[in-house]
C-alpha positions, 0 to 999 in steps of 0.5 A: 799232307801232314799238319802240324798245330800247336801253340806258339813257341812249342817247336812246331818249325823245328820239328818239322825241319828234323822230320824233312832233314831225315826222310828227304833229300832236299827240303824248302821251308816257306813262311808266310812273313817272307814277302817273296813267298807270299808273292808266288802263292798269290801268283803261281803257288804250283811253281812252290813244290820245287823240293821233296819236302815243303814246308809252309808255315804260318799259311793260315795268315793268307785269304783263302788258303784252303783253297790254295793249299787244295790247289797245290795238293791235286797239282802235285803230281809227282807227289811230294811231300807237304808239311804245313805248321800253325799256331792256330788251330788248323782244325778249321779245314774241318768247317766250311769251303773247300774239304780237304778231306782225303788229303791230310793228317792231322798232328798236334804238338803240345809241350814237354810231357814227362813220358817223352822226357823219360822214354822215345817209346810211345805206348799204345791205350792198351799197353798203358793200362797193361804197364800200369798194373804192374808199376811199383811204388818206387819213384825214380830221382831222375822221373821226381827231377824232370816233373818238379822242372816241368812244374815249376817251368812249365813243357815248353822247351825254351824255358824248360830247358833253361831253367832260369826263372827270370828268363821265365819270366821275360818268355812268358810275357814275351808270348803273351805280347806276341800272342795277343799283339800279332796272332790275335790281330791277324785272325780277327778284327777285335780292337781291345787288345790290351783288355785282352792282355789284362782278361788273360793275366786273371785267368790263371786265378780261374784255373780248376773250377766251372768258367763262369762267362757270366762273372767274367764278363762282371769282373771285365765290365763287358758283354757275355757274347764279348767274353764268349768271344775272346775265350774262342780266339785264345783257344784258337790261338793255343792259349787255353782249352776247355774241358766239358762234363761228359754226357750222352746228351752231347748238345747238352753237354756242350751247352754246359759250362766247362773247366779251363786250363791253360797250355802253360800252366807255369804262370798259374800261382797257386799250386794245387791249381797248377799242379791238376793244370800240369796234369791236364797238359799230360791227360790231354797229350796222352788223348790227342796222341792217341786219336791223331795215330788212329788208336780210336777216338778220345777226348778229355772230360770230366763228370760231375752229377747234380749232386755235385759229385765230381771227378777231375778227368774222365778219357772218354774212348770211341764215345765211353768212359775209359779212364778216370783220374782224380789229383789228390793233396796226398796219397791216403784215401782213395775217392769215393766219387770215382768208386760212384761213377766206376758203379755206373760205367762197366767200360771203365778201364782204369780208375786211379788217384793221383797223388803228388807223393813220392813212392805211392803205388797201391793196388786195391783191387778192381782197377782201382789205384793210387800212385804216384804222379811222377810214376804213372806219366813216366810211362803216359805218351 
């Protein structure tokens, strides 16, 4: 089986239709919301694999659907092909009940990204640091074009695409009401829900910095464990992620408060904070991609020491810095912070400060870089 996760509204049913529709003969969608389908799951759920391609969409609404997704794949004997989409985090068939371990790969959608706008090639982790030390300074119209589009409206396709800034507007509130109205009801049993939409509309504003639940949970007059709580469900429903300091000490690291950033970084006001947003969505699409294709085991990170050195991101590879990335106002000095933690670290690859400036590529030897933002994710997955 292949399972499609991502937020809502990214594309997730569209691309599996294009996938089925290209390598099979027939193909069936099947949606949770549609009662007769729900009926046979409940009853006969073998009698569904009637096609070569079976798509089953929004399957984690139902009780116990590991196990009768499990059920469905062992009684699948003449092996078709199964495709399951959700906007909530279908990583869950990691923890607890049935294990589906064997029977699936795992595949997350994220936004528009300005590599795939620009180029169907995807580049492997080694070519990437390959083609970046041969970049050039020159900043193409068409790649400034598509990532000031990107900025401005966010990688989500339908808002991307229309470019209209009152449809903007309306579709983000739009998901948000969807989001917290239906997808938050359906996978807990929290009642405030309008205190929720409200906790939402002042995360934006926290974008950049260390989360404090505590000062969150001041500012919204409830509990930590409540706040807690409701930031663990809007990273299950793809609202927001977190980002962690890297340690070694990885129980440590995971205590320690991290940064958050949102899948549309469009509804952030201010700009430096959604540009380093904007950034994250492209670091953390490159990581993803590259674990879910089998390249190794990444993640995003940031450092940060008790001096209060910090650098924006660190690619952590097979459980090493690989990669550092700090996002620069302009092009002019290069970060003594990454030369710091670079001092520390022989595994780190790539070290490189972003700028939002056009026609910026310097070399300084060593690894060591400043480029352009629209130059480097022009050849990033």
């Amino acid at each position: 089986m292949a399972l499609i996760s991502g937020p809502r509204q990214v594309g997730k049913t569209y691309e599996a239709g294009q996938i089925s529709k290209e390598y099979y003969r027939s193909q069936d969608y099947l949606n949770w919301d549609n009662v007769e389908f729900r009926k046979k799951w409940q009853q006969s759920p073998t009698e569904l694999l009637t096609s070569d391609c079976i798509i089953f969409d929004e399957i984690h609404k139902a009780k116990n659907w590991k196990t009768t997704l499990k059920g469905i794949f062992d009684h699948n004997s003449e092996k078709k092909s199964i495709i399951v989409t959700g906007s909530t985090r279908l990583e869950t068939f990691r923890r607890g009940g049935d294990s589906m371990m064997g029977r699936y790969f795992h595949f997350r959608l994220h936004p528009l990204t300005l590599g795939e706008l620009v180029s169907p090639v995807i580049i492997p982790p080694d070519d990437f640091l390959i083609q970046v030390s041969s970049l050039t300074s020159k900043t193409k119209k068409s790649h400034r074009t598509k990532l000031d589009t990107l900025f401005n409206f966010g990688g989500f396709p339908e808002p991307y695409l229309k470019k209209d800034k009152r449809f903007s507007n309306l579709w983000q509130k739009g998901r948000l009401e969807k989001l917290v109205r239906v997808d938050l009801r359906d996978i807990s049993r929290i009642m405030e829900l309008g205190q929720i939409e409200v906790f939402c509309s002042i995360l934006p504003d926290r974008i950049g910095s260390v989360l404090s639940v505590k000062s969150l949970s001041e500012d919204m007059e409830v509990s930590y464990n409540t706040i807690k709580s409701w930031l663990k469900y809007l990273t299950a429903l793809y609202y927001l992620y977190e980002i962690k300091p890297f340690s070694l000490k990885i129980p440590r690291s995971i205590k320690k408060e991290g940064k958050t950033y949102l899948w549309d970084h469009s509804v952030i006001k201010d700009k430096g904070a959604r540009l380093e947003n904007m950034v994250a969505n492209h670091l953390l699409k490159a990581v993803n991609y590259w674990t879910d294709i089998g390249y190794g085991e990444f993640s995003l990170n940031f450092f940060r020491d008790k001096q209060k050195r910090e650098v924006d991101f660190v690619i952590i590879r097979d459980g090493t810095p690989w990669a550092i990335f700090e996002v620069k106002s302009s092009g002019d000095n290069f970060s003594p912070h990454i030369d710091y933690f670079k001092s520390k670290w022989n595994t780190i690859k790539l070290n490189v400060c972003l700028t939002n400036e056009d026609n910026i590529f310097k070399d300084l030897g060593d690894n060591r870089y400043i480029i352009s933002i629209a130059n480097i994710f022009s050849i990033m997955p």
